[in-house]
N, C-alpha and C positions, 0 to 999 in steps of 0.2 A: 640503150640496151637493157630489159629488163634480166632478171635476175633467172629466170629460165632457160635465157639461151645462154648465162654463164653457167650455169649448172650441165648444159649442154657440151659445152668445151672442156668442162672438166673431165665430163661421165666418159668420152671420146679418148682422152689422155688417158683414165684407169684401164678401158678397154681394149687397150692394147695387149699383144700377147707375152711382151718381156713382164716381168712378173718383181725387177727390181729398180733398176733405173731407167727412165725414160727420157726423149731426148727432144718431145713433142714443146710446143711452148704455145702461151695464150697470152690473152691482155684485157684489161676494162678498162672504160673512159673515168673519167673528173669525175663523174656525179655519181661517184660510186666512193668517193673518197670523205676522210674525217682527217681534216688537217693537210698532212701531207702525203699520207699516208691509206692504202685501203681499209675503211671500215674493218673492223677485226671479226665481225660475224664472216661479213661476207669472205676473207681468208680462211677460215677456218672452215665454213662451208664449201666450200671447191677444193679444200683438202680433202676432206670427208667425203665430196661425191667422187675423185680419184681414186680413194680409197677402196669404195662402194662396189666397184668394177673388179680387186679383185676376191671378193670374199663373197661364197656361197650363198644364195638368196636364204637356207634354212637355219641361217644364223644374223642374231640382231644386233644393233649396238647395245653394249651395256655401258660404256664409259670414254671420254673424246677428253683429252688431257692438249691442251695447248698455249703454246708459247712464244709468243712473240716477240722475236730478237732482233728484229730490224725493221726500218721500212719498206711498205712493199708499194711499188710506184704505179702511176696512171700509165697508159698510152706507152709502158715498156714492156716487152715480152719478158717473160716467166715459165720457167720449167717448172712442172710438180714431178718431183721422186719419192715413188711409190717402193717401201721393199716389207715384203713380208718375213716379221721377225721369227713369229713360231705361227704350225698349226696344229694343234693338236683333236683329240675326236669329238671335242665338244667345243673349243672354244678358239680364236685368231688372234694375235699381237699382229698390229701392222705400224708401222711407222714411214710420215710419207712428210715432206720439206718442200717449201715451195721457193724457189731459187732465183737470184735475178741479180745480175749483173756479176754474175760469178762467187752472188754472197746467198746464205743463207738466210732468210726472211723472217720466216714460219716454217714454226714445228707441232707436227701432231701425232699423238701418239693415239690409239684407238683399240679398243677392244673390242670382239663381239664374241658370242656364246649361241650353241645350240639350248633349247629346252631340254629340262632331266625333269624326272619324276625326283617327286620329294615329298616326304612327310610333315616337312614342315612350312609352315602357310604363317606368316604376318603380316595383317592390314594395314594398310597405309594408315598411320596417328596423326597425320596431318589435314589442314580440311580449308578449304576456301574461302578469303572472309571476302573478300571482291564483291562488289554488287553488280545488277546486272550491266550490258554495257548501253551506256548511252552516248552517239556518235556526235551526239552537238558540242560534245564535247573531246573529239577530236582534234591534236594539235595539228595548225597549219603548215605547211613548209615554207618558210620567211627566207630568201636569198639573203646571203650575207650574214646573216642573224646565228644559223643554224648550220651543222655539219652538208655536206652536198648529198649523204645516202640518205639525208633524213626525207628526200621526195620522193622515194621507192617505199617507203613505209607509213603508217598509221599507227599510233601512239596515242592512246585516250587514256589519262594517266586519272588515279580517284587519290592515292597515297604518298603522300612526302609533298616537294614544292620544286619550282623551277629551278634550275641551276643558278649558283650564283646570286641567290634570293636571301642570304643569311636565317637558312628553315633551322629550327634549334632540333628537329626529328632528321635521324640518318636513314628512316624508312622509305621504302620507294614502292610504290606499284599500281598495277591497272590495266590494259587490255593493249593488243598490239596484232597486226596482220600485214602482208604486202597490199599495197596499192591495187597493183597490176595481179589478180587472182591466180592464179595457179591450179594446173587439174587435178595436182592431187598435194598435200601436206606429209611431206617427211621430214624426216631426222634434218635432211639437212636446210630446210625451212626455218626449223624449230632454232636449230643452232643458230640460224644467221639473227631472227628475229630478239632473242636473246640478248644477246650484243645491242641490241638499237637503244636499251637503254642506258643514259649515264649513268657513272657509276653515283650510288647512292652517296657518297660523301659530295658529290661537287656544288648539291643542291644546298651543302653549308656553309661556301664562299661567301665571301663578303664583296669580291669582285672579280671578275673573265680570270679566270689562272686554268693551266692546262689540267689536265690529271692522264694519266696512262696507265692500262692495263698490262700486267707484266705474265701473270698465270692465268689460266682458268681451265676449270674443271666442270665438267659435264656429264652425270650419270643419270642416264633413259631407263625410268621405274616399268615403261611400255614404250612400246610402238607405236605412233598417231596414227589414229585412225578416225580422222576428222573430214569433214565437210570442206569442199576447196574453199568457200569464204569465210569460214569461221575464225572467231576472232579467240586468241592464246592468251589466258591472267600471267599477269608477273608479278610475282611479290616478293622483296628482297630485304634485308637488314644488314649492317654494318655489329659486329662483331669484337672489334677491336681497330683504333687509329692508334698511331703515336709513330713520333720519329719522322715522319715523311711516309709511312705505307698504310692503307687499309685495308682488313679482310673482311669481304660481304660476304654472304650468302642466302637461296631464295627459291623460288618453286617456280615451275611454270605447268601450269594449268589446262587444260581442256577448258570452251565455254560451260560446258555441264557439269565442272567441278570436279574432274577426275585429276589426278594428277601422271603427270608425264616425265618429267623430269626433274633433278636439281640441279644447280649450278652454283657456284663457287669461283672466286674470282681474288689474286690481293694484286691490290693499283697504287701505283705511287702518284702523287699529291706535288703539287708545285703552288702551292697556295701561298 
């Protein structure tokens, strides 16, 4: 099952007409999972596209705050609960929970805004150091080796080092897309692809130890408006370790160097 027709079951669950809790439920197989657990893009994406269903196409996302409180399992059905917190004339709170076995999983919290006229205009100060992408160097999907979502995705990595490599840089980044092309690239594309990468600390193991992400934060500078195969830069830095937690943070990129979003993330460490 690619990752369209899950987007498909979500979009089906937000579109429904109750507007707070719903009572609909879905599921993914194995090879959508990291650990034991589903991949956290792809949670947080199927949040987002339930979301998506109820809020007005003339408002965008500006910011996807989420949190994951538990595991959310393969081959078990799951409710997403959708409620919208406020609306007001410009802008949405929605908060929507993805439920399973009578526990709560995943939490997200999401914002969107209409456009206002404004006087004031500041340029993105940020800028792309990424070269361009060369696909020969595309990581393979090794069974065993590797998480099970990582055969849905494409990862051409130029910055930092493998996990578990003892890299003395907490830097990470380089080019990333679905496998399986999609017809068109949204938010919640961008959010799942995001996630595919580890987090920039694991790359400075000295050997296999888990790490998990606990927050992350996501604010959309635009809207994608990209080419169905085009390939998303990611570039991230570690900020602060100690104690057992890290906080990164990183860009993600258009291939033509525009920028789309940031993202933010603190992971606990089992090293």
């Amino acid at each position: 099952m690619h990752f369209e027709q899950l987007l498909e079951q979500a979009a089906k669950i937000g579109n429904t007409k109750n507007t707070e809790q719903l009572i609909s439920t879905m599921q993914f197989p194995e090879n959508w999972c990291q650990g034991r657990t589903a991949f956290g893009g792809l949670s947080a994406a199927l949040l987002y596209q339930a979301i998506r269903g109820k809020v007005t196409d003339d408002r965008r996302l500006l910011s996807l705050s989420t949190n994951f409180v538990g595991p959310l399992l393969a081959d078990t059905p799951f409710s997403l609960s959708v409620e919208i917190l406020r609306q007001g004339k410009s802008s949405t709170q929605v908060l929507a929970k993805a439920i399973q076995n009578e526990q709560v999983c995943v939490i997200v919290q999401a914002c969107f805004a209409k456009s206002r006229e404004s006087a004031i205009n500041v340029p993105v100060s940020k800028s792309i150091s990424l070269k361009p992408v060369d696909e020969r160097y595309t990581l393979p999907f090794i069974k065993d080796q590797m998480p099970e979502f990582f055969q849905h995705v494409d990862l051409c990595p130029q910055q930092g080092g493998m996990p578990f490599s003892s890299a003395e840089t907490s830097h990470l980044g380089g080019w990333m897309r679905f496998k399986h092309t999609p017809k068109q690239i949204t938010e919640a594309h961008v959010i799942a692809l995001t996630d595919a990468w580890p987090p920039t600390l694991l790359q400075m193991f000295k050997q296999p130890a888990p790490a998990s992400s606990m927050s992350w934060y996501l604010e959309f500078v635009q809207e994608p408006n990209l080419a169905p195969g085009e390939w998303l830069g990611f570039e991230a830095i570690t900020h602060h370790s100690k104690d057992g937690y890290g906080l990164e943070d990183g860009c993600i990129w258009s291939q033509s160097g525009e920028l789309i979003a940031l993202t933010r993330q603190t992971v606990a460490l089992f090293d």
